[in-house]
C-alpha positions in Angstrom: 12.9 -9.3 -19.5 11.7 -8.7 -15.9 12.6 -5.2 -14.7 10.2 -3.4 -12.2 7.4 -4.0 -10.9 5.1 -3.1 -8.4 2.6 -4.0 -6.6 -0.6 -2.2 -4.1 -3.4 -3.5 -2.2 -5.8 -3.4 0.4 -6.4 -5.7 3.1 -9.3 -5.7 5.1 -11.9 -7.5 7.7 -14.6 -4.6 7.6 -15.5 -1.2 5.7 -14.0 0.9 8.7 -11.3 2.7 7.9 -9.2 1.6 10.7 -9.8 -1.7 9.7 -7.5 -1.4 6.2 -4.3 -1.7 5.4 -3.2 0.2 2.2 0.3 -1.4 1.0 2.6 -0.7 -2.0 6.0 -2.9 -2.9 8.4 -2.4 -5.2 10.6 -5.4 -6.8 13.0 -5.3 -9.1 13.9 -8.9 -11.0 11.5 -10.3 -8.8 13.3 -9.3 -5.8 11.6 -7.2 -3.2 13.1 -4.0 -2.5 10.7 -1.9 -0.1 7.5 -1.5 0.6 4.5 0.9 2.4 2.2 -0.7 4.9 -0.7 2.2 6.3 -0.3 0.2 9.6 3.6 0.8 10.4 2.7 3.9 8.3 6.4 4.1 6.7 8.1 2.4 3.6 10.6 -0.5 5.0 13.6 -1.4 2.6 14.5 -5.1 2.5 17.9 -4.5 0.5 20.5 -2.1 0.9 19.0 -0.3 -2.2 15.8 -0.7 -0.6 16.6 0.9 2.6 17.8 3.9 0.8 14.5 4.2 -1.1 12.7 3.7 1.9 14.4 6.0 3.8 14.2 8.5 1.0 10.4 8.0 0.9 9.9 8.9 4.4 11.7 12.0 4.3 9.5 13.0 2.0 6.7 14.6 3.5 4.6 15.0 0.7 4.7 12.1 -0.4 4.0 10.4 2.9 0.9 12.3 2.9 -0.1 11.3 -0.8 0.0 7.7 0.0 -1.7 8.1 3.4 -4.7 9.7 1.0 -4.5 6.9 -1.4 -5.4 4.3 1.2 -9.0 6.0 1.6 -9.1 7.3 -2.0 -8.4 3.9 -3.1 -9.5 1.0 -0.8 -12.2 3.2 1.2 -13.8 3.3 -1.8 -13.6 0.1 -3.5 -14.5 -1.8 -0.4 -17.6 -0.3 0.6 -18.7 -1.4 -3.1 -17.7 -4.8 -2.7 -19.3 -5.0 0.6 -22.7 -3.7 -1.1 -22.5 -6.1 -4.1 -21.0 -8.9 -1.8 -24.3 -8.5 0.8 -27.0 -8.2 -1.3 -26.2 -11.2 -3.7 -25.9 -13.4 -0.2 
């Protein structure tokens, strides 16, 4: 059956950096429990189990700093080659 899940993205309107926002969430039986958003720059729990996580998550200083990294690691990256392959087949 349907356990966990989770998904992350990146959602953007340019190439710049300050322009993207790097999320994670986390469901469980399709119910969302938290989730990390690079623009409020915290995990936010939408269930009481959720809040715990999040809260959990933000104490945790290294991992705060591991997901800030995966934002440019991960979308920085990926975007600038869709912008290339998206502008020179236009």
């Amino acid at each position: 059956g349907y356990l966990w899940h989770a998904d992350t993205g990146c959602v953007f309107n340019s190439s710049d950096l300050n322009d993207i926002e790097y999320f994670e969430i986390y469901n469980y039986n399709k119910l969302k429990l938290f989730r990390f958003s690079s623009t409020l720059d915290k995990y936010v729990g939408y269930t009481e189990f959720g809040i715990k996580q999040a809260t959990a998550c933000n104490n945790n200083k290294d991992l705060i700093a591991d997901v800030r990294a995966r934002k440019e690691y991960i979308c920085l990256n990926n975007i600038k080659l869709d912008y290339e392959s998206a502008l020179t087949k236009s």
